[in-house]
Every structure is written in structure tokens, then in C-alpha cells.
N, C-alpha and C positions, 0 to 999 in steps of 0.2 A: 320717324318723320323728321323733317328738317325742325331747325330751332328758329323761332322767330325772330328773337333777336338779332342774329346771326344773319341771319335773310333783310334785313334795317337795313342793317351796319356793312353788307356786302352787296348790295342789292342788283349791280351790275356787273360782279364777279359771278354770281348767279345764273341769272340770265346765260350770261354767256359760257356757261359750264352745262348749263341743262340744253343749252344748243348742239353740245355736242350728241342728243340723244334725237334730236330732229322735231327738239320742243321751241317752240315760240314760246314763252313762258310769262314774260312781260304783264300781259294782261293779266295772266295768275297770282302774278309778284308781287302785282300792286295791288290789286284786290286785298290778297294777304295782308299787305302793310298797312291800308285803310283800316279793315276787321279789324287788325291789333288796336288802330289809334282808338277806336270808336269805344272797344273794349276796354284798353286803359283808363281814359277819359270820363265814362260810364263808372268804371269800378272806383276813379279817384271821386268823383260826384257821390256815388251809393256811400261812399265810406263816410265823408262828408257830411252826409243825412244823417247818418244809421247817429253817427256821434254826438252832432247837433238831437236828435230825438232822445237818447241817451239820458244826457245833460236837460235835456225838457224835463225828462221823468225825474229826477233826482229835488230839481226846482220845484215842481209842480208837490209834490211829499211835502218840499219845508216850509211853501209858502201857506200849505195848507195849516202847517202848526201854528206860523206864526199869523192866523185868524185875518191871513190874507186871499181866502176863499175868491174874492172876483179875479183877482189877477191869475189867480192857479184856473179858475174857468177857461177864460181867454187862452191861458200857457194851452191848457188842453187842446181848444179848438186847435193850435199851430199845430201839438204834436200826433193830431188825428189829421192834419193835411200833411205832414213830414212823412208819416207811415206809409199814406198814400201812395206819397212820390216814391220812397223805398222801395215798395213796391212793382211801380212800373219802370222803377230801373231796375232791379233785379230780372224782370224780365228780358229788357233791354240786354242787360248783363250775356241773360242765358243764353239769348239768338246768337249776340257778338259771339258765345266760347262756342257754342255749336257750329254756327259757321266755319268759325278758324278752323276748329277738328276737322268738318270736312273738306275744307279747302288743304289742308296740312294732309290728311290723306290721301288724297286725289294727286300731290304731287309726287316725282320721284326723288330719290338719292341725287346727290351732285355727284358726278361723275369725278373722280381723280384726274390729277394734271396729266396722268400718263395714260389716259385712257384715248383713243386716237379717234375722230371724229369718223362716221361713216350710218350708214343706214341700216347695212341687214349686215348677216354672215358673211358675205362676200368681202368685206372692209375688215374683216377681224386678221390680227395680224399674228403670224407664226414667231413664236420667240426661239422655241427650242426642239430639236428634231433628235430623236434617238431610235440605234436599233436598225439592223436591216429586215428589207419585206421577202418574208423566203416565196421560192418559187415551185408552186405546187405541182403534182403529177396530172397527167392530163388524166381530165375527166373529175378532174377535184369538185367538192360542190358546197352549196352553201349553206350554213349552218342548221337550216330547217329543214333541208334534203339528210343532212348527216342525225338530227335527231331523229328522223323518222329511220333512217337505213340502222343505225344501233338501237332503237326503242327507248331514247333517254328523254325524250320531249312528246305529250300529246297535245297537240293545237286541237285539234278535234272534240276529243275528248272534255278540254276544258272550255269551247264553247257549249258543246253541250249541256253541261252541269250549270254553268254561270252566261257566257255571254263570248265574242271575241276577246281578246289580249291579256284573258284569264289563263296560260296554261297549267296542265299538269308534268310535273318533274315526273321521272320513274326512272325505279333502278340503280347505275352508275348515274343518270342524270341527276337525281333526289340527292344521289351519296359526293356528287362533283360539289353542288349546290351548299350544301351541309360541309364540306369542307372550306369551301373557300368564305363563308361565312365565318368559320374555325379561323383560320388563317389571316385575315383580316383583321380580329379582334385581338389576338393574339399580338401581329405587328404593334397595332394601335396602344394597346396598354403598355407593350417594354417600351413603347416610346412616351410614357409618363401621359396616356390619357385615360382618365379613370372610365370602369366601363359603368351605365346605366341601364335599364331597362324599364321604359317610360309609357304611357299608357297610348295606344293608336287611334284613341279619336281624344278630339280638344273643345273644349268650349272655345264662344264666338272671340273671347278676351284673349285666349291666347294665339286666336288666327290673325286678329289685330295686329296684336302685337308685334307677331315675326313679318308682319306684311302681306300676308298670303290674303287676308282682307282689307279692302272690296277691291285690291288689284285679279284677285284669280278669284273670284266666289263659282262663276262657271267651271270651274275645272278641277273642284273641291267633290266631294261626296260628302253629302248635307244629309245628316239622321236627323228628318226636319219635328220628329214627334220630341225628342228631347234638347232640340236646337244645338249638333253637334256636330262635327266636321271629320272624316277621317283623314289620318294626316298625309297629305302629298311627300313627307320627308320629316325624321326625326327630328331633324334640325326645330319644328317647332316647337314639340314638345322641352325639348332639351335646355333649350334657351330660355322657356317659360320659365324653367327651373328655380331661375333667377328673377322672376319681375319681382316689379317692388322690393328689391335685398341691396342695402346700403352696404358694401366691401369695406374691410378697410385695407389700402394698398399692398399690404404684405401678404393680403388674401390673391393678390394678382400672381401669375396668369390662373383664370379656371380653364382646364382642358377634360373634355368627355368623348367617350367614344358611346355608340349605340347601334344595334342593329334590329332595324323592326322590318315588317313590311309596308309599303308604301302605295297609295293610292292614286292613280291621278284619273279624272274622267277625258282626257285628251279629246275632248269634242272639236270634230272637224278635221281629225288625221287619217286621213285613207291615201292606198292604195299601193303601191311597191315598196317604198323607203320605209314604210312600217312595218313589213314583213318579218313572219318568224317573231326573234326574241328584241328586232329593232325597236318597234314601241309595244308598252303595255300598261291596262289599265290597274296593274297588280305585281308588283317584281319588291325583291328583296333590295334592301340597301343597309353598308355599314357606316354610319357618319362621323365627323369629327366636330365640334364646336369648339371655339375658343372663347373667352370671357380676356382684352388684353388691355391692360395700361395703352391710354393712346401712344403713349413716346415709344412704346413698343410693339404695335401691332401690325408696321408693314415688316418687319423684320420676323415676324409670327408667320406671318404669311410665306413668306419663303421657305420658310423652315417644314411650315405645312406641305408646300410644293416639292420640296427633297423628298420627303419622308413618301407622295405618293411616286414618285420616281421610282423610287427603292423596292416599292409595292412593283412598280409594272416592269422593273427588269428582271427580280425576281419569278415573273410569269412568264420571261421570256417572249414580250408581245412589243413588237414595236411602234412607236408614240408620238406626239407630238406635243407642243402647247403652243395655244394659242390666249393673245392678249384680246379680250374682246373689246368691241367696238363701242362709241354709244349706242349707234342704233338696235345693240343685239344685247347689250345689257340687263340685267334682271333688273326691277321695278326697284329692289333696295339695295342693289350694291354699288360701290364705289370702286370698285375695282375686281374685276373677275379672268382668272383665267381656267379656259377649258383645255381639259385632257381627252385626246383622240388615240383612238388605238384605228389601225390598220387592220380591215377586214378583205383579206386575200383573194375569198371567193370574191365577193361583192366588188373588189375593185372601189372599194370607197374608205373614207375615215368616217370612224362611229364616236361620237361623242359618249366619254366612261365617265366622265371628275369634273367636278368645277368648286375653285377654291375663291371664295369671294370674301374679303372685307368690306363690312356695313358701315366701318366707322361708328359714328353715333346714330345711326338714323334708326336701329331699330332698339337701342339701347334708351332712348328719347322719349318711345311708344312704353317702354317696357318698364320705363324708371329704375333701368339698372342703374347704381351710382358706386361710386367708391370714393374713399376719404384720401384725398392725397396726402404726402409729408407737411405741405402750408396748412394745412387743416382742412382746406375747401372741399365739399362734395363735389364731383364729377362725373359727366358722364363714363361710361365703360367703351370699348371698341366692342363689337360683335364679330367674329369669323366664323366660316362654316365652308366643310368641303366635305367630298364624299371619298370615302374610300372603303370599297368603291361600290357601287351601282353592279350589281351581280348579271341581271342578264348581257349586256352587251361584255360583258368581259369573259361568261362564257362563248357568248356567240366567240368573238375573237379567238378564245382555247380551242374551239374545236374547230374552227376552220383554217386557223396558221399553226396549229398543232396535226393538222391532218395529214395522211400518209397511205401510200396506196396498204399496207398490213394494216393500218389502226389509226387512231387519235393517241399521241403522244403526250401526257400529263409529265407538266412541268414539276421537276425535280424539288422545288420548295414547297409543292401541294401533295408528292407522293405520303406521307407522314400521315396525312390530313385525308385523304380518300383511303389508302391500303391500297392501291392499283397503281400501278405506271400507264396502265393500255387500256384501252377503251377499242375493243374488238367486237 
């Protein structure tokens, strides 16, 4: 979450950075600032008391030795009205920190200078294009036609057993899956990120924490008998890793890889664009988190953005990135760029990656800190991107890999399946 102070001292740099998300925020901002004065004000009053009542009690003891019992009477009555008042500012106190939290919730990330102002998708803008779109045989078809025509995908089947956007892998489809989860992990660690395996559901502190609470509570899966959430993306867990953990600088950068499976209940998406392996309430994902010194963490981020490069030429799938907009921004980030692959049948780009810096905002929630060289505690930067989100990256292999004899497996995944063809 945003930093209070910060929000003071910038309060019209604000405003007008959360504009580019298509927030009026104003009224938000100064509410915030009022909370804080009331809070302050309150806590220097309570402190005030509490010391004053203190200091009663200490008097009240020697006045009694020294066989000055009526005055210590009186001292009492004050320090039984000071307690009082302690009291109902403590109260006070609690409302002012409650509020803030939920006001400090309820808002988003400030968008980066180089985030370009816009509403939806349509305003995100294309930085980097790689890769040509090969040109398929007639009668090509699209990735849910090709699992059913090799038997590598049962959509059927897995709503039967569970529900839609549950499916079941089979066969080469199981064995493609299982590799390129292989292969992923594999990149991810020689590229110096240690691998984890982290537990797939969270308590509510640490859905707080990474932000996924109460901006997405709807689109979470709640195990409401033990109040627990399964996780939309490792990135939660992973990051949890670290709350409450004071670094000291030389412990900078943390980098982790992890591959679980991922939840989301995507309420409200129907009909074509969801097709197949397009959305699902169940799909594998391999992520990246980074833990970076602020003075280094857009420089993090790029390095993240090579490294999924490397990933998707190696698949032989050609790509895009795009810089997102405000309007199309995630709730915590500061800057996000998505990765598209080109889906041949469909004649569409499929969103695979999104590499986003949180800056401090969810390191704020999390109280990640680190000691700098001056000595001072600090907050941490947060990154996270995926490399990569498994279904749309097969859908992409099997339909810009297809061919009138077979589906053609990319040369850096042969290793990793035992097949070149998928016939």
C-alpha cells in the first residue's frame, strides 16, 4: 500500500499519477491525510495522558509515605479521570488506524512516469515485436480442434469430474505439460533464481499482503471452513516468504523461481475469447519474484524482460510486449509489461507474461525492510513475472507448430518430452 507520509508530502504528484488509472482520487487523498492528522494528534494527546497518569501513580505511592494521604486522595480522583480519558482516546486511536488501513487498501499503486495514460487494453502500447507469424496449411485449426484430433486435451472430460476450465492433460499432452514445466525451471535457476515449492493455499495475511485482498476476494477460491484462499499465483506465497524479515543490504537481490498450480474463479468470462486452453479456472504456472534494492530494481526488471525473451525464442513462438496502460494496470503495480504470443489459428495475440514492479507498495503491506549502508531501515522493491503461464503457451506450440504430418516440438523442449512430433 501506498506510504502515508509520502501521500502528505506529494499529495498533488499523486492525484495526478493515479489519474492516469482513470481515478479521481482527491477526495480519497484527503480523506487519507485528515485520518492520518486525527491519528497523529490523538496518539500525541494519548501519549500525553498515559505519561501524565504515570507520573500520578509514582506521586500518589510517596505522597502516601510521606503521611500525606489527602493529597494522594485527590492525586487519585485526577488519575482515575486521566485513565478515563486514556481510554476513550485509545479508542479514538483504534477507529483513526482502522480507517487508514482501509482507506490505504482500497487505494492503488501510483503508476510509474512511464506508464502512458489510457482506459482499457486498447491504449496499451507495443514496445517490442519479435519473430515472424508462419503461415499455416489450409485447413489448420485451432488449438482445441488439435487436442481433440491427437487426444492431448479432454475439455469434456474435465468438466465432468470438476466443472468448465478444469481440463484433463493426456498422453503427449500430460508429457508436453510436464516438460515444459521441466524446461522453465531449469532456465529460471541457471539464471541464478533459487527454485521453492511453497504451499497452494494462504491464509487471509498473506492475500493482504501481495494485494490480492479485498482488490480480487471475488476471484479467489475461499476454503471458507478454515478461512483460506487458494492461491491465483505463486507470486503470493513466495513473496510471503519474506514478510516481516528485516534484510540487511548485502542480502539484496532475493530472486525465486516456483511452479504450482494456480487458481482463479474468473467470474463473468464467457463465451469465444475463453475457448479451449484461452481461460481457465486451474492451469499451471512457473513464476519469478524478485526481492530488489530500490536504486536497482527497474534495471531488475529488464533483465527479467530478457531472460523471458530468451524463454520465447527458444519456443520458437513469435511475440510481442506491450507497456500497459493505466487503465489496464494491476491494482499493485507500477509498472507492468505483458508478453503476447501470436496464436495463428485464432488470428489473435494471447497474453503468456506479465513482468511488473510493485516498488514499495506491497513490500509496505508486508514489512519487508532492509538495512541500507547509512544504517537506515528501508523499504524493499517487489517484482514478479511469470515464466511462463503453461496453457496459452501450449495452446501457441500447438497451433504455430502445426503441420499438415503433425505438431512440430520445439528443438529446446525435444530433451524434455523424448518426442520431436506429436502425430
Amino acid at each position: 500500500m501506498l506510504q502515508v507520509q509520502k501521500i502528505r508530502e506529494n499529495k498533488e504528484a499523486y492525484v495526478a499519477a493515479l489519474a492516469k488509472r482513470g481515478l479521481q482520487a482527491e477526495q480519497q487523498i484527503d480523506e487519507i491525510i485528515q485520518v492520518d492528522e486525527t491519528r497523529r494528534k490523538t496518539q500525541a494527546t494519548l501519549d500525553e495522558v498515559l505519561a501524565k497518569s504515570n507520573t500520578y501513580s509514582k506521586e500518589i505511592g510517596n505522597l502516601y509515605k510521606s503521611g500525606q494521604a489527602e493529597k494522594a486522595e485527590a492525586m487519585k480522583l485526577e488519575a482515575t479521570a486521566l485513565r478515563e480519558e486514556s481510554k476513550t482516546l485509545q479508542e479514538k486511536l483504534d477507529n483513526a488506524v482502522n480507517r487508514l488501513s482501509q482507506l490505504l487498501y482500497e487505494i492503488p499503486n501510483v503508476p510509474h512516469e512511464s506508464v502512458p495514460a489510457g482506459a482499457s487494453e486498447d491504449d496499451n502500447e507495443e514496445v517490442y515485436k519479435e519473430g515472424e507469424i508462419p503461415t499455416l496449411h489450409e485447413g489448420a485449426l485451432p488449438h482445441w480442434e488439435l487436442a481433440k484430433k491427437y487426444d492431448l486435451i479432454d475439455f469434456e472430460l474435465g468438466a465432468k469430474i470438476t466443472g468448465a476450465g478444469f481440463p484433463v492433460f493426456k498422453g503427449k499432452g500430460a508429457r508436453l505439460q510436464r516438460a515444459l514445466v521441466a524446461y522453465f525451471l531449469d532456465k529460471n535457476t541457471a539464471a541464478d533464481y533459487e527454485e521453492v515449492q511453497v504451499p497452494l493455499m494462504v491464509n487471509e495475511a498473506s492475500a493482504y499482503g501481495t494485494g490480492q485482498l479485498p482488490d480480487k476476494e471475488g476471484q479467489m477460491y475461499h476454503v471458507t471452513g478454515d478461512n483460506l484462499y487458494l492461491i491465483p499465483t505463486s507470486e503470493v506465497p513466495v513473496t510471503n516468504i519474506f514478510r516481516d524479515e528485516l534484510l540487511e543490504h548485502n542480502q539484496l537481490p532475493q530472486a525465486r523461481t516456483s511452479f504450482t498450480p494456480c487458481f482463479r474463479r474468473e467470474a463473468g468470462s464467457y463465451g469465444a475469447h475463453v475457448r479451449g486452453l484461452n481461460r481457465l479456472h486451474q492451469f499451471d504456472k512457473v513464476e519469478l519474484v524478485r526481492l530488489e534494492h530500490p536504486d536497482n530494481s527497474y534495471a531488475a526488471l529488464d533483465g527479467m524482460i530478457e531472460h523471458v525473451k530468451d524463454i520465447l525464442r527458444e519456443l520458437e513462438l513469435p511475440f510481442r510486449i506491450l507497456r500497459l496502460c493505466g487503465g489496464d494496470l494491476g491494482f499493485t503495480s507500477a509498472l507492468t509489461y505483458d508478453f503476447e504470443v501470436y496464436s495463428t489459428a485464432q488470428e489473435k495475440w494471447l497474453e503468456i507474461s506479465s513482468c511488473s514492479n510493485f516498488e514499495t507498495y506491497q513490500s509496505n503491506r508486508l514489512k519487508i525492510r532492509f538495512r541500507d549502508t547509512d544504517g537506515k531501515n528501508k523499504l524493499v522493491h517487489t517484482l514478479n513475472g511469470s515464466s511462463l503461464a503453461l496453457p496459452r503457451v501450449i495452446a501457441g506450440i500447438l497451433e504455430n507448430h502445426q503441420t499438415e504430418e503433425g505438431i512440430r516440438i520445439p528443438k529446446a523442449l525435444v530433451p524434455y518430452t523424448g518426442f520431436e512430433w506429436i502425430k
